[in-house]
C-alpha positions in Angstrom: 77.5 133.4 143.5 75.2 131.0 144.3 73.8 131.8 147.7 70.6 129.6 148.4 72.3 126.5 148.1 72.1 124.6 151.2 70.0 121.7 151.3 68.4 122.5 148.2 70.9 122.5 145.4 72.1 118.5 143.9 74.8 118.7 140.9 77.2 116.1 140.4 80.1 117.6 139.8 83.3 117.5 142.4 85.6 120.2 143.7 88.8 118.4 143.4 91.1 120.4 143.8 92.1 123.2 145.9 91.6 126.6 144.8 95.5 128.5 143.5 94.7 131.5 145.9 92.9 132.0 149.3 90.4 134.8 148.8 89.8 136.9 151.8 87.2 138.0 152.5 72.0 139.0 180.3 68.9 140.0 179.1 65.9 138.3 180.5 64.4 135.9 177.4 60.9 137.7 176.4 57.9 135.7 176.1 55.9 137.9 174.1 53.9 136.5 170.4 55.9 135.4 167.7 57.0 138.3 165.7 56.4 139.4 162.4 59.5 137.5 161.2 59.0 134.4 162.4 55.2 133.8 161.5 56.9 135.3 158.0 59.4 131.9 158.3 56.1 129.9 159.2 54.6 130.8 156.1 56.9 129.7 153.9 56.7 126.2 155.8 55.0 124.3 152.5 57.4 125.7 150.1 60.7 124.8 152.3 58.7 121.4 152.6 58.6 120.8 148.8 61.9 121.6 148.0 63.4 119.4 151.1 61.2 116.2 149.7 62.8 116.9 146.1 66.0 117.3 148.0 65.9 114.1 149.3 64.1 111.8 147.0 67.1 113.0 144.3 68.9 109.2 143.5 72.6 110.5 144.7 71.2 111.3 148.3 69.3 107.6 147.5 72.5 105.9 146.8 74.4 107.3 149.9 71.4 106.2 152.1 72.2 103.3 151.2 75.3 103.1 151.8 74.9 104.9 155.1 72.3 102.1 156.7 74.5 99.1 155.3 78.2 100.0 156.3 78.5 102.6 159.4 78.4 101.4 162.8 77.1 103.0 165.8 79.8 103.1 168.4 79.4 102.0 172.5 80.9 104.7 174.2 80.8 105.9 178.0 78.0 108.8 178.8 79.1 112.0 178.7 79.1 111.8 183.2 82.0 109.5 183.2 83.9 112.2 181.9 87.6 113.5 183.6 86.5 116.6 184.9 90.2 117.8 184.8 90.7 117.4 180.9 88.4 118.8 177.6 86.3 116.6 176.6 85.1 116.4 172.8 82.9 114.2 171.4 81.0 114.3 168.3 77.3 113.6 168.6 76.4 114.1 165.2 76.4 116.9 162.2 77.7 119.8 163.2 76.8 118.7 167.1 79.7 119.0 169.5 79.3 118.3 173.4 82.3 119.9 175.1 82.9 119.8 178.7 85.5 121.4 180.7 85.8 122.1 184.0 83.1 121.3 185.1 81.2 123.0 182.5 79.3 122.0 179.7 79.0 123.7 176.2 76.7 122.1 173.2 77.1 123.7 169.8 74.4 123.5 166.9 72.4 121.4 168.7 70.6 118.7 165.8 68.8 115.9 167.8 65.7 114.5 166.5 65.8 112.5 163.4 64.4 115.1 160.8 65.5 118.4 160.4 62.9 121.1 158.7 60.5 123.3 159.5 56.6 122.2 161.0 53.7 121.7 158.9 50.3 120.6 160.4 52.5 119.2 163.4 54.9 117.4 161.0 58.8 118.3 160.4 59.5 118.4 156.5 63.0 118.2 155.6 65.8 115.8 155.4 66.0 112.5 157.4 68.4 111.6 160.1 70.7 108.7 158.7 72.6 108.4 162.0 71.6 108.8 164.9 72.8 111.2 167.8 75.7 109.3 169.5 74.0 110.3 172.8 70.3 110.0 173.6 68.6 113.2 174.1 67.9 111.8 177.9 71.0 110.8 178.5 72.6 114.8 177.5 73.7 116.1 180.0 72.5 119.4 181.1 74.1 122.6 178.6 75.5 125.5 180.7 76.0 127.1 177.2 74.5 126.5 173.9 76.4 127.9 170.6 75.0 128.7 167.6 77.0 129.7 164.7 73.7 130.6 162.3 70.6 130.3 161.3 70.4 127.0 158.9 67.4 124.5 160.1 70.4 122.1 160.4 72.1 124.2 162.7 69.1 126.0 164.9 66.6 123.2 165.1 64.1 124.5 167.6 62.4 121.4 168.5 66.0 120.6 170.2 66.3 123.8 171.1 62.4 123.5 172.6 63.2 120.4 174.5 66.2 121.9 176.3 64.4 125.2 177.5 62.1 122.9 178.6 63.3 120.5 180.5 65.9 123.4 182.1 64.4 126.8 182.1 66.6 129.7 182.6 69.2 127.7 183.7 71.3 127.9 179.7 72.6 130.8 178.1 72.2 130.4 174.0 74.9 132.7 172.2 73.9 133.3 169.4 75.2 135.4 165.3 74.3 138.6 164.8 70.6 139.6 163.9 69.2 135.9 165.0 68.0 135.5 168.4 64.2 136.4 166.8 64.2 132.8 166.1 64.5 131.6 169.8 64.2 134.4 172.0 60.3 133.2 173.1 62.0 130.6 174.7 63.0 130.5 178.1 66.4 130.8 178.5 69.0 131.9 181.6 70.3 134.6 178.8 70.2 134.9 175.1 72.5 137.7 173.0 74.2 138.1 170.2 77.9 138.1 168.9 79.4 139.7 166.3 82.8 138.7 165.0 85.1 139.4 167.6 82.9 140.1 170.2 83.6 137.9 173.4 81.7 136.2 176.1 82.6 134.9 179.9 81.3 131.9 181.5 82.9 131.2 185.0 86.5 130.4 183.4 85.8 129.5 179.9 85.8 132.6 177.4 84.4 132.2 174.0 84.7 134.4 171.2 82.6 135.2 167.7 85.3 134.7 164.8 84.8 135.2 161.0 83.5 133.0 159.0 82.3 133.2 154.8 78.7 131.7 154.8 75.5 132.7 154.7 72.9 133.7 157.0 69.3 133.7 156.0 66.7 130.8 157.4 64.1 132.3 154.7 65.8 133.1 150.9 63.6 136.8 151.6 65.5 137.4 154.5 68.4 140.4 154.7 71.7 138.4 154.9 75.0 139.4 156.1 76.6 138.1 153.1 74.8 139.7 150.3 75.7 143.2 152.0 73.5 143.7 154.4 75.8 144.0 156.9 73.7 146.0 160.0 69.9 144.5 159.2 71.6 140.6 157.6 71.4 137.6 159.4 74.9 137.0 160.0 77.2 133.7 160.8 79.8 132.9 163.1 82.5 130.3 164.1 83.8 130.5 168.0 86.7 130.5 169.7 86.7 128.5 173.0 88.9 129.7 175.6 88.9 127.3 178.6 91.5 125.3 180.4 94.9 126.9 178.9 93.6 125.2 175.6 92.1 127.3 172.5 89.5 125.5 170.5 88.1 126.5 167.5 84.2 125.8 166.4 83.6 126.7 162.9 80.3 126.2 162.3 80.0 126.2 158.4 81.8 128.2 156.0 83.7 128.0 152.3 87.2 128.5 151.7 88.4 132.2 154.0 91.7 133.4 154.6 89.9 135.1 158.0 91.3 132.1 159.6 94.8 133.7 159.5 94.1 135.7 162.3 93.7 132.8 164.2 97.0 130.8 165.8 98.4 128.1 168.2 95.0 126.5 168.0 94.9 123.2 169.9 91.9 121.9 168.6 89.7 123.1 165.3 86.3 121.4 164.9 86.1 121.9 160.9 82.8 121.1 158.6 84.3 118.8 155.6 80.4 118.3 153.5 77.8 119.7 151.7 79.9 120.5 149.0 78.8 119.3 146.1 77.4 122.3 143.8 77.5 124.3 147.1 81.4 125.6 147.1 80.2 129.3 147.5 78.8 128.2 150.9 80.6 124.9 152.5 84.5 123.7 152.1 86.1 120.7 150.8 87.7 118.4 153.0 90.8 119.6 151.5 90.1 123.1 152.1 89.4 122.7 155.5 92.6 121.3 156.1 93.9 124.2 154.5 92.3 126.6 156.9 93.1 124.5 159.9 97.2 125.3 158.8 96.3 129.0 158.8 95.5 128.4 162.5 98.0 126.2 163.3 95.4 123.7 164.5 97.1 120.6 166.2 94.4 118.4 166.2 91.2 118.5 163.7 88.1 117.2 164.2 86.0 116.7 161.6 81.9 117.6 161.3 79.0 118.6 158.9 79.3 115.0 157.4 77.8 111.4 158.0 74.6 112.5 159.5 71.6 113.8 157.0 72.3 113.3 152.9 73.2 117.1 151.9 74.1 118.3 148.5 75.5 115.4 145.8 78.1 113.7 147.5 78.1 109.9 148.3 78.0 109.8 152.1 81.1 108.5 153.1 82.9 110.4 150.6 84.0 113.7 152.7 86.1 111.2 155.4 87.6 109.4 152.4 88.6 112.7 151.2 90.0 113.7 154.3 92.5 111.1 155.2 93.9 111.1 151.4 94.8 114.5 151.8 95.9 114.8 155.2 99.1 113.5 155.2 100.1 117.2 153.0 99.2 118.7 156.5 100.2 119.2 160.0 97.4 119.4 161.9 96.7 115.2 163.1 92.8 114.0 162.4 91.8 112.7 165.9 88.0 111.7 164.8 86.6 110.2 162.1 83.1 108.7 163.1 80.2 110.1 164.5 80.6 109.5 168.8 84.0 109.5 168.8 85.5 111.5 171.6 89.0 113.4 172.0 90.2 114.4 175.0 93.6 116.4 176.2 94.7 117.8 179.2 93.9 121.3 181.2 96.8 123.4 181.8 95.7 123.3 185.2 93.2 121.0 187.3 89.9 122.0 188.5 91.0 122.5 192.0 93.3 125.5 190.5 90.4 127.4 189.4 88.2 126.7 191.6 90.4 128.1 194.5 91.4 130.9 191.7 88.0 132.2 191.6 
């Protein structure tokens, strides 16, 4: 099983098909030194760095660069502040970026904003490129109440984002985070920071949100004790999250392969599914056909697609996970409401704001 393989593995082979079966598989933020773990991480910076520039000077990631610069458009769109404060709000800034605002409230998963992901060397980030940028300016984001992250990937905890936000609005977010990986950002300051493990829940004024299984993996450094190699109380582990909030459920599922843990899941009115990085990387990240799949075991009415048309991961040509998508999803029931990078879906509370706010 090949377990490393994210960002750093190119083959050029497809999955075409779907597999026959479904396996199964507040504390106060501290602002003490770095710990042992992460100066650990920053010593592996040069290494990390020399695999991310082979990454990316491989001619498949080339040829969809290409592809990318010459043939997607950046869509106008209103700022997230013009938003109806009595309906959800989705909209896709980018990767595995979603900015979701209900009720008032505002909720910003894997947050990915500056146009390289990696780790620092000598003050410079080495890793992949940015091929599109974030459908929102960074100035122009509006304030998290809650930042999700599903695990530790460089392309799904980026702390220079994650630097600028404590920044610019100290201990006024809480950051929830998987199991075994708030090391990473806990120096920051934050409202809260804590952990959840799969099915463990979390309450924000009326929007509950709660750790859901996933099949990934979790380490940021190939040393580190992962969740899915067995280490199961010391591993870094990884989550998707469901969002509670409005009468609606949402799901978030951060990355993962083909799972059956989806199953436990139902009447699902909106699943934000990754559909790349597949290419070589099966063990680790779905098909677009397989996430379809696992939106069906939720009964997902609406999908939203992510993880795709932002950086050049793994062997696929760029635009090749959407195309991908919309041939196969006419064998499903769940409807594709997105398909480009600042697209927004919205759909009605249960009840208005005024109900809730008099409520509680």
């Amino acid at each position: 099983m090949k377990q490393g393989c994210h960002y750093s593995q190119v083959e050029s082979s497809l999955h075409q098909a779907l597999p026959s079966q479904i396996f199964s598989n507040h504390q106060a933020p501290k602002t003490s030194l770095l710990s042992r773990r992460q100066f650990a991480s920053l010593a592996l910076t040069s290494a990390i760095g020399a695999v991310s520039v082979h990454v990316m000077s491989n001619p498949l990631l080339a040829k969809s660069t290409e592809l990318l610069t010459t043939k997607i458009q950046q869509p106008k769109l209103p700022l997230p502040r013009t938003y109806d404060c009595n309906a959800i709000s989705i909209q896709w800034v980018g990767h595995s970026t979603m900015l979701i605002q209900v009720l008032g409230i505002c909720i910003l998963t894997d947050p990915v904003m500056f146009d390289r992901i990696g780790l620092s060397l000598f003050g410079a980030i080495i890793g992949p490129k940015r091929l599109v940028k974030p459908a929102i300016a960074l100035e122009d984001m509006p304030k998290p109440d809650i930042i999700l992250l599903s695990h530790a990937h460089i392309d799904h905890t980026d702390l220079r984002t994650l630097e600028y936000f404590a920044e610019t609005y100290p201990a006024q977010i809480d950051v929830i985070t998987a199991k075994n990986t708030t090391d990473i950002t806990e120096h920051l300051l934050w409202r809260s920071i804590q952990e959840l493990d799969w099915g463990m829940s979390y309450e924000f004024q009326h929007v509950k949100i709660t750790a859901i299984e996933v099949l990934h993996n979790g380490w940021r450094m190939p040393w580190e004790a992962d969740r899915r190699n067995g280490s199961k109380k010391i591993g870094r582990s990884y989550n998707g999250y469901l969002i509670e909030c409005g009468g609606k459920r949402l799901v978030f599922a951060g990355d993962t392969t083909l799972t059956s843990a989806f199953q436990s899941l139902s009447d699902i009115d909106v699943a934000m599914m990754p559909i790349g990085a597949y290419t070589g990387c099966g063990d680790n990240h779905c098909t677009p056909e397989e996430a379809l799949a696992m939106a069906d075991m939720m009964q997902a009415k609406a999908f939203m697609p992510m993880h795709c048309n932002t950086f050049g991961q793994a062997g696929e040509p760029m635009k090749e996970p959407m195309q991908r998508l919309w041939t196969a999803h006419s064998l499903h029931a769940t409807e594709i409401v997105t398909h480009s990078v600042g697209q927004i879906f919205t759909l009605p509370i249960v009840q208005p704001i005024a109900y809730y706010q008099h409520h509680h």
